[in-house]
ZADO-1210 file (C-alpha; in nm, 4 decimals, padded with zeros to 6 digits):
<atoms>
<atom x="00.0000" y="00.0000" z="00.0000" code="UNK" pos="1"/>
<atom x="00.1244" y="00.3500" z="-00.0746" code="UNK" pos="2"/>
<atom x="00.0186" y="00.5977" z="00.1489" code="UNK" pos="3"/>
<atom x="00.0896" y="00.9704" z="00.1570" code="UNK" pos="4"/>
<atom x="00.0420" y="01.2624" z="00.3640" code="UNK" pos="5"/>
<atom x="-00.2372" y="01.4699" z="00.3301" code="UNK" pos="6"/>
<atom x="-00.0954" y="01.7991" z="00.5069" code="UNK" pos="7"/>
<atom x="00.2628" y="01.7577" z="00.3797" code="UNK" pos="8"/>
<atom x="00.4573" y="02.0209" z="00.5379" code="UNK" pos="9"/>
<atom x="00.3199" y="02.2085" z="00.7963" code="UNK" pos="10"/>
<atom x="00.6294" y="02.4898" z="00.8773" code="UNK" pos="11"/>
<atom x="00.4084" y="02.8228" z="00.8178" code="UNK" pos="12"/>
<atom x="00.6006" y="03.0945" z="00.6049" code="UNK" pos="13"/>
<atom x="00.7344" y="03.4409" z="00.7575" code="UNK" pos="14"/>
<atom x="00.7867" y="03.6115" z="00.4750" code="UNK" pos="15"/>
<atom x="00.6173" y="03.6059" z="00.1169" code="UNK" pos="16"/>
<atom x="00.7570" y="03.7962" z="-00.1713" code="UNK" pos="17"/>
<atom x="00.5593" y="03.8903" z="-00.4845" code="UNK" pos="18"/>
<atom x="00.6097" y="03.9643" z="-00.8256" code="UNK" pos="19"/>
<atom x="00.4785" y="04.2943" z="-00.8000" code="UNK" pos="20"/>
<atom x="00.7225" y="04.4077" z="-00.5245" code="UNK" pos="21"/>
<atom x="00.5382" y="04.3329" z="-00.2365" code="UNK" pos="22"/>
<atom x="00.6288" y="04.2242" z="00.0468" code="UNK" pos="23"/>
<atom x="00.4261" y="04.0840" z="00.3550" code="UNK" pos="24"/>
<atom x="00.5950" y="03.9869" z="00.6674" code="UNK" pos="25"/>
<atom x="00.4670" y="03.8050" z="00.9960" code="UNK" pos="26"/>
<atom x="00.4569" y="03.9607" z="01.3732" code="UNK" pos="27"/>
<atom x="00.6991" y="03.6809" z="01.3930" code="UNK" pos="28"/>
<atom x="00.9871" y="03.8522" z="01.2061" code="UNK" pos="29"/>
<atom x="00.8843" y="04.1715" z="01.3094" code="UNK" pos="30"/>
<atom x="00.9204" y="04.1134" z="01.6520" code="UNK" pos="31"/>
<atom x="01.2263" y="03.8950" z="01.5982" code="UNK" pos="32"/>
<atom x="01.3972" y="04.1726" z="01.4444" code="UNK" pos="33"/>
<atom x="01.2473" y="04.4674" z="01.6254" code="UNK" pos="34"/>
<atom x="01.0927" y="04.6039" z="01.2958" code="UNK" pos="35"/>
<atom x="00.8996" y="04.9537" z="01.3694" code="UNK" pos="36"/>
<atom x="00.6600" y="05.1513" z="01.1247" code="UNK" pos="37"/>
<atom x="00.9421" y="05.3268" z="00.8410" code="UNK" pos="38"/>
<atom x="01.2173" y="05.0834" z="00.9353" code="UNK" pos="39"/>
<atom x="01.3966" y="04.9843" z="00.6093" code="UNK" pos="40"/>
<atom x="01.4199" y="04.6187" z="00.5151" code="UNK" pos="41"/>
<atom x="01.7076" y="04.4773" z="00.2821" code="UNK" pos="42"/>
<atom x="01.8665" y="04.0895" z="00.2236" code="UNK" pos="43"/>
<atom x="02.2525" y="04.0710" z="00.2594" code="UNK" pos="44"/>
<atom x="02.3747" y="03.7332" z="00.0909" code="UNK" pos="45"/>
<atom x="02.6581" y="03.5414" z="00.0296" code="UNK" pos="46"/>
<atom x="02.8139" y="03.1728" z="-00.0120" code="UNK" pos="47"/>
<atom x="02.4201" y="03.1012" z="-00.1074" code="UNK" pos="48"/>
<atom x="02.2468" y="03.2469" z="00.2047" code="UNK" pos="49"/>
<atom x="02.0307" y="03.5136" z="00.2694" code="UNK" pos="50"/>
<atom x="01.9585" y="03.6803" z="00.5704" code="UNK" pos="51"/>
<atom x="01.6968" y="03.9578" z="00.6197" code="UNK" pos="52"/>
<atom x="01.7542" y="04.2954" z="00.8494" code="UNK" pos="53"/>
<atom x="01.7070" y="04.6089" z="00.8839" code="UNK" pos="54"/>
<atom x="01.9202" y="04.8268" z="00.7006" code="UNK" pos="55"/>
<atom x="01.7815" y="05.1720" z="00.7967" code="UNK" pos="56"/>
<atom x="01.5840" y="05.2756" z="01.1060" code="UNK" pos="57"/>
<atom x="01.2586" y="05.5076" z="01.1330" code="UNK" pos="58"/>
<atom x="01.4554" y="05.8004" z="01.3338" code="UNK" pos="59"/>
<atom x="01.7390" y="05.7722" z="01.0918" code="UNK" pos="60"/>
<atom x="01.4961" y="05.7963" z="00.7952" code="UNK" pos="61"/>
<atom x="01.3967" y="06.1594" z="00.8799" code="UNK" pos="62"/>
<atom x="01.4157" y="06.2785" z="00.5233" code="UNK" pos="63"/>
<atom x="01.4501" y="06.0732" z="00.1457" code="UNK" pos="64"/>
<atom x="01.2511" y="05.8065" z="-00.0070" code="UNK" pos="65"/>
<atom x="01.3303" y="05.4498" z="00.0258" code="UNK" pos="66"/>
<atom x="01.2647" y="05.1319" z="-00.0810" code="UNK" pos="67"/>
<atom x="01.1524" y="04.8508" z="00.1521" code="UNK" pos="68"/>
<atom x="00.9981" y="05.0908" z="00.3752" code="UNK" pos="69"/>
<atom x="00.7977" y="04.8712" z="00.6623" code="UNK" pos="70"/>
<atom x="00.4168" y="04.9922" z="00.7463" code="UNK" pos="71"/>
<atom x="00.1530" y="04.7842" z="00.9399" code="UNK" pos="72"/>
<atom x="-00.0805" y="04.6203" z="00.7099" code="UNK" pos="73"/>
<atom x="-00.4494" y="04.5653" z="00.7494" code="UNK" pos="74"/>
<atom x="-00.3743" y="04.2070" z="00.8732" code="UNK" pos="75"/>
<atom x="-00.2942" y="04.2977" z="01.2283" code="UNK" pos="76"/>
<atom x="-00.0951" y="04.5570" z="01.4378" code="UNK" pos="77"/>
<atom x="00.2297" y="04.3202" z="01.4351" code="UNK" pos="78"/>
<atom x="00.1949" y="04.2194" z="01.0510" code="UNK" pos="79"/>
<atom x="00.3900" y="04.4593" z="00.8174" code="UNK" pos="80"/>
<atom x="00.4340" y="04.5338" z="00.4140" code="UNK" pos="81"/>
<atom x="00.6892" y="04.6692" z="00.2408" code="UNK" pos="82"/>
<atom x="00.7536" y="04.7061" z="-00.1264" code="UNK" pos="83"/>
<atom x="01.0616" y="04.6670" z="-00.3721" code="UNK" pos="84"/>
<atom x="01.0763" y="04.5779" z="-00.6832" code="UNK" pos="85"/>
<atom x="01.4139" y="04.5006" z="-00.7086" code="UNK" pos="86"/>
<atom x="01.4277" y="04.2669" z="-00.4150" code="UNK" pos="87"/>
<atom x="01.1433" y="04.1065" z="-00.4633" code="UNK" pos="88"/>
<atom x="01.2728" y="04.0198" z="-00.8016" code="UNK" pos="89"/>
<atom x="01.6474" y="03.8759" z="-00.6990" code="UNK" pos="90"/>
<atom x="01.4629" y="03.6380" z="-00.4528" code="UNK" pos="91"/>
<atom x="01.2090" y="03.5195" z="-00.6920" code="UNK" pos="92"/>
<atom x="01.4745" y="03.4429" z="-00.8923" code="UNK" pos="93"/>
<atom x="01.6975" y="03.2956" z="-00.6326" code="UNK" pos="94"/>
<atom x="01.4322" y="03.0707" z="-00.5787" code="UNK" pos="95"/>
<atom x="01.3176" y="02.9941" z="-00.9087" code="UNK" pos="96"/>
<atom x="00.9829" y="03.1265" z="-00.9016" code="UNK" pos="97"/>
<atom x="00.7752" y="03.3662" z="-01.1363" code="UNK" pos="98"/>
<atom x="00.4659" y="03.5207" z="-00.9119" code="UNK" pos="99"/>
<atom x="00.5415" y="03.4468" z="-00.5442" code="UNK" pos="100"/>
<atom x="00.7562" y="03.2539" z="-00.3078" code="UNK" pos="101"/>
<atom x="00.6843" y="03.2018" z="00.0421" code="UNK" pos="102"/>
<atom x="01.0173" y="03.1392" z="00.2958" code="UNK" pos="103"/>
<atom x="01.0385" y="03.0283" z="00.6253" code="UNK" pos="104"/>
<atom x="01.3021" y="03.2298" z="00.8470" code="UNK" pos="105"/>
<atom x="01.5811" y="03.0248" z="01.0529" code="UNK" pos="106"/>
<atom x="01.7782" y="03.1495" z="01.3199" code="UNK" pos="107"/>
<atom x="01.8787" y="03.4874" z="01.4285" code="UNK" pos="108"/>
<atom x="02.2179" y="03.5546" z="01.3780" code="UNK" pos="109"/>
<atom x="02.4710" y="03.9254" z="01.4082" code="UNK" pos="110"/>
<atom x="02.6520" y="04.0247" z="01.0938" code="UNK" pos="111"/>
<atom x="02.8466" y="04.3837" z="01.0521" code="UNK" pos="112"/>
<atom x="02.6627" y="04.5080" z="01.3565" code="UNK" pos="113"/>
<atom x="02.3006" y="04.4035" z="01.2497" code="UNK" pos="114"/>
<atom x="02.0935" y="04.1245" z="01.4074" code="UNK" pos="115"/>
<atom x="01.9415" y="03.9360" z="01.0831" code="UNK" pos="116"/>
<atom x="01.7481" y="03.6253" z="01.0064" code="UNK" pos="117"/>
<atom x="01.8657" y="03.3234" z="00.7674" code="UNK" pos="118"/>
<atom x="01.5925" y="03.2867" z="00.5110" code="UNK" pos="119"/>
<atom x="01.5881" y="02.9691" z="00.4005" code="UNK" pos="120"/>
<atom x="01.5580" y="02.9772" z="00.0224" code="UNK" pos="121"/>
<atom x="01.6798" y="02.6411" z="-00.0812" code="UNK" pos="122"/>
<atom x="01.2891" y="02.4917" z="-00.0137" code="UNK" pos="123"/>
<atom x="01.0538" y="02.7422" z="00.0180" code="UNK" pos="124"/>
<atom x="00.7292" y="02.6342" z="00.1797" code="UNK" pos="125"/>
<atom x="00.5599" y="02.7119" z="-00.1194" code="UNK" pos="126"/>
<atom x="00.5821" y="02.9005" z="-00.4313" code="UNK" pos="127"/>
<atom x="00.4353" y="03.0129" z="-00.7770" code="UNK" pos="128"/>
</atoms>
């Protein structure tokens, strides 16, 4: 008999990336990484990993436009959007995906003074 599971995997995502440049990303990240309303997001990589911070602060941010700007979305008070384009668009590739890709984050970890999360790209929970 060949049997199969129904649920398959059941690790949640943190983070989704679309296509269009947006960007959703759970209270878990947010609190993880201490993420406020105009906090900048950006990916650092290398050797094949990625790992998620933030690369600009909301006091810092006082004047400009930026990309990857962090805002509560409708979802809840600890869920928060972001858009860019061009990030969206190197991890959809990364990943091998066309429309969206959802990733699950791994541990925390300090690099050049910023506490960032491994994203693990190399099986995303799911993706389009």
């Amino acid at each position: 008999m060949n049997l199969s599971s129904i649920l398959g995997n059941t690790r949640r995502h943190d983070i989704s990336l679309f296509s269009n440049g947006r960007i959703d990303i759970t209270s878990g990240i947010v609190n993880t990484l201490d993420i406020r309303e105009g906090d900048v997001i950006d990916i650092m990589h290398g050797d094949g990993e990625f790992y998620l911070y933030v690369a600009v602060t909301a006091s810092s941010t006082s004047c400009g436009r930026h990309q990857a700007r962090c805002y509560p979305s409708k979802r809840g008070a600890r869920h928060f959007r972001a858009y860019s384009r061009r990030l969206c668009a190197a991890m959809l590739h990364e990943c091998r995906c066309s429309k969206r890709v959802d990733l699950a984050a791994g541990a925390t970890v300090c690099i050049n003074g910023h506490t960032a999360l491994h994203l693990i790209t190399r099986r995303p929970i799911s993706s389009l």
